[in-house]
C-alpha positions as CSV (number, residue, x, y, z in Angstrom):
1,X,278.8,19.8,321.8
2,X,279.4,23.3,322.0
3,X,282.0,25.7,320.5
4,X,282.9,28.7,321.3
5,X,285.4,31.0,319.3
6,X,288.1,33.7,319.5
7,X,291.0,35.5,318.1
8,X,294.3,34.6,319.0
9,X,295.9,38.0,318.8
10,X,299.8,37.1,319.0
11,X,301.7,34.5,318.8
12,X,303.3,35.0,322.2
13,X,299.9,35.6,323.4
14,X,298.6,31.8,322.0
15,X,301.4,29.7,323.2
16,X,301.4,31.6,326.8
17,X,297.6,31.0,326.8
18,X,298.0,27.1,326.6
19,X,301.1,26.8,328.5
20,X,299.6,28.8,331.7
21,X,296.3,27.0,331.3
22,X,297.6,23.5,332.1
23,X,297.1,22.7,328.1
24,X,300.3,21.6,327.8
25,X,304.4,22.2,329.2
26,X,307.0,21.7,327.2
27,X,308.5,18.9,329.2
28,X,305.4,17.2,330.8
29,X,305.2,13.8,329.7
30,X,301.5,14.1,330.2
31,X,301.8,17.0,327.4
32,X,302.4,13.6,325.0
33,X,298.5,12.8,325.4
34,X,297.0,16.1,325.7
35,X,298.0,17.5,322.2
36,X,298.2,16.6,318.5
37,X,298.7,18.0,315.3
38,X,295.5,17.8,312.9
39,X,294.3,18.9,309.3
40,X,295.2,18.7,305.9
41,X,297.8,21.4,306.2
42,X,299.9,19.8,309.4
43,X,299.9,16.4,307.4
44,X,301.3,18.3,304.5
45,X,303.9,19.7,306.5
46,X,304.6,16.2,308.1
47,X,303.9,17.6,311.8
48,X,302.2,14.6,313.8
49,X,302.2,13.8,317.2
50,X,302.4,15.8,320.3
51,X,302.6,19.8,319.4
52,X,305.8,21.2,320.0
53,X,305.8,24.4,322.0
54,X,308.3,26.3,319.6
55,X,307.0,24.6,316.3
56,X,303.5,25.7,317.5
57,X,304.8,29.2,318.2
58,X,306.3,29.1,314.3
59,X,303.1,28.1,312.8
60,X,301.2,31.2,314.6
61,X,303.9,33.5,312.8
62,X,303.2,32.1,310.0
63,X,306.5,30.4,309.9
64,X,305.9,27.2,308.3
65,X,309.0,24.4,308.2
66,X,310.7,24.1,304.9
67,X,308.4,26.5,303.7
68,X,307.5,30.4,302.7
69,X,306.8,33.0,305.3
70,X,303.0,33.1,305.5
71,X,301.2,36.3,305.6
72,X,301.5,39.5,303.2
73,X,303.9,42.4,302.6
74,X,302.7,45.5,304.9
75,X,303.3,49.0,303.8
76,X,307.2,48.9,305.4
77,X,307.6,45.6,303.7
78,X,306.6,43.6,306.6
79,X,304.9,40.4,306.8
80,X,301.4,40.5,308.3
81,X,300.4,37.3,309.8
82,X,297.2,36.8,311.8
83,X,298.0,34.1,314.1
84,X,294.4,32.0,313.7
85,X,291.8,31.2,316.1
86,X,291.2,29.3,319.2
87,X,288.1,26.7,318.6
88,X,286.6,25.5,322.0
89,X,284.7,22.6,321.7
90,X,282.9,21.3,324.8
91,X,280.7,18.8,326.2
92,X,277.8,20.0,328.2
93,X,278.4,19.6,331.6
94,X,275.9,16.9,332.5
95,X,278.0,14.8,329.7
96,X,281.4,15.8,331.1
97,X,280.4,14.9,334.9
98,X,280.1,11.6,333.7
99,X,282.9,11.0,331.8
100,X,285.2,12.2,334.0
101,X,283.5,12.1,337.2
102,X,281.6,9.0,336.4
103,X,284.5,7.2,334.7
104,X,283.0,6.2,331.5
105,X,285.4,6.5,329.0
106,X,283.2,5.6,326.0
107,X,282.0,9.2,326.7
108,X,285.5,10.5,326.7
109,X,286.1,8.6,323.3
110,X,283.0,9.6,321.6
111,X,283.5,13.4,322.5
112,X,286.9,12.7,321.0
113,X,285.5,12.0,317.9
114,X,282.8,14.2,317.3
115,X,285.9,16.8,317.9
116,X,288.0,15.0,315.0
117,X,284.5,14.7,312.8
118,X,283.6,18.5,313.6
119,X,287.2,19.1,312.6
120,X,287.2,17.9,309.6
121,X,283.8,19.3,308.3
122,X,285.3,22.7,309.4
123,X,288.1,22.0,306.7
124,X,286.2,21.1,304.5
125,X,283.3,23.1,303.9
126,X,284.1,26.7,306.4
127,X,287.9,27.5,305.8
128,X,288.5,30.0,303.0
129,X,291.0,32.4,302.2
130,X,291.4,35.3,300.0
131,X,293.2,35.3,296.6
132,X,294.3,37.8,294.0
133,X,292.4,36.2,290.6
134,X,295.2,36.2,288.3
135,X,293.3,36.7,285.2
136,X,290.7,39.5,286.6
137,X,293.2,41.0,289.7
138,X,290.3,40.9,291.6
139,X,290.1,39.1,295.4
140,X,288.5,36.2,295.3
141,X,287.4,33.4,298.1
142,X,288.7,30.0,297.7
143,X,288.1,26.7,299.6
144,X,289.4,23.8,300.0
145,X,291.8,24.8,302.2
146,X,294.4,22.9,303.9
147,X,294.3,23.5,308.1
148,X,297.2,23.5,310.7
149,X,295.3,22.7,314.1
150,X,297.1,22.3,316.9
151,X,294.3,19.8,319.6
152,X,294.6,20.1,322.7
153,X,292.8,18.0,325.2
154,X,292.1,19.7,328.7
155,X,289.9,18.2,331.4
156,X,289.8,20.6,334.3
C-alpha cells in the first residue's frame, strides 16, 4: 500500500475537494457505501455510518456535536483550528487492475482492511497533540489520542 499525505487547508477547501472528486454527494445513494466515520474520537462522538457533508464540514472547524469549539484563542480572541489532513492510501496499480478490472473482490476486501489496520496503528502509536503541563506550564506531547476520520472509498 502506499500513502501519500497533505494539508487540508480550509474547511470549505476539504469538503469541496471530496464533493468535486466523485468522493461523495450529499444525496447519492452510492455516497452510503463510499464513506464512513472511523477512530476513537468519531465513536466517542457517536458519528457512524455514511459521513455527512455538513457534519464533516463541522468537524474540520473544529466544531464537534455536543461539544467545545476545538482549536485555541488567537490574538483577537479567535479560534484557530487547523482543519487535519488528507491520508491517501493506495494499492499499487498492478493490485488495483485486478480488483477492479479483474473482478476479484477478495482484493477489494483485503485492501479494505489493511486501510482499517493502518488506521488504527496511526491512532495508536503517530497521533499526538500538544498540551500545556499544568504543573511545569511547559508544552508537552501527548498520545493516545482519540481520531475523527472521515473514509472515503474512491475507485476511479
Amino acid at each position: 500500500m502506499v500513502a501519500s499525505i497533505g494539508v487540508v487547508a480550509s474547511p470549505s477547501q476539504g469538503v469541496s475537494y471530496y464533493q468535486r472528486d466523485g468522493y461523495y454527494a450529499k444525496d447519492d445513494p452510492a455516497h452510503l457505501e463510499a464513506s464512513a466515520w472511523a477512530g476513537k474520537g468519531a465513536e466517542a462522538l457517536g458519528l457512524s455510518g455514511p459521513v455527512d457533508p455538513d457534519t464533516f464540514q463541522a468537524i474540520l472547524e473544529g466544531k464537534v456535536p455536543d461539544g467545545p469549539h476545538l482549536g485555541r484563542r488567537g490574538k483577537e480572541g479567535e479560534i484557530e483550528h487547523r482543519p487535519g489532513r488528507d491520508v491517501t492510501m493506495s494499492a499499487p496499480k498492478s493490485v488495483s487492475l485486478l480488483a477492479m478490472v479483474g473482478g476479484d473482490e477478495r482484493i477489494v476486501e483485503t485492501h479494505d482492511r489493511a486501510v482499517r489496520t493502518t488506521l488504527n496503528w496511526v491512532e495508536k502509536n503517530a497521533i499526538l497533540t500538544r498540551m500545556q503541563d499544568g504543573t511545569t506550564g511547559a508544552m508537552v506531547h501527548a498520545g493516545d489520542q482519540k481520531t475523527v476520520v472521515a473514509t472515503f472509498w474512491h475507485g476511479t
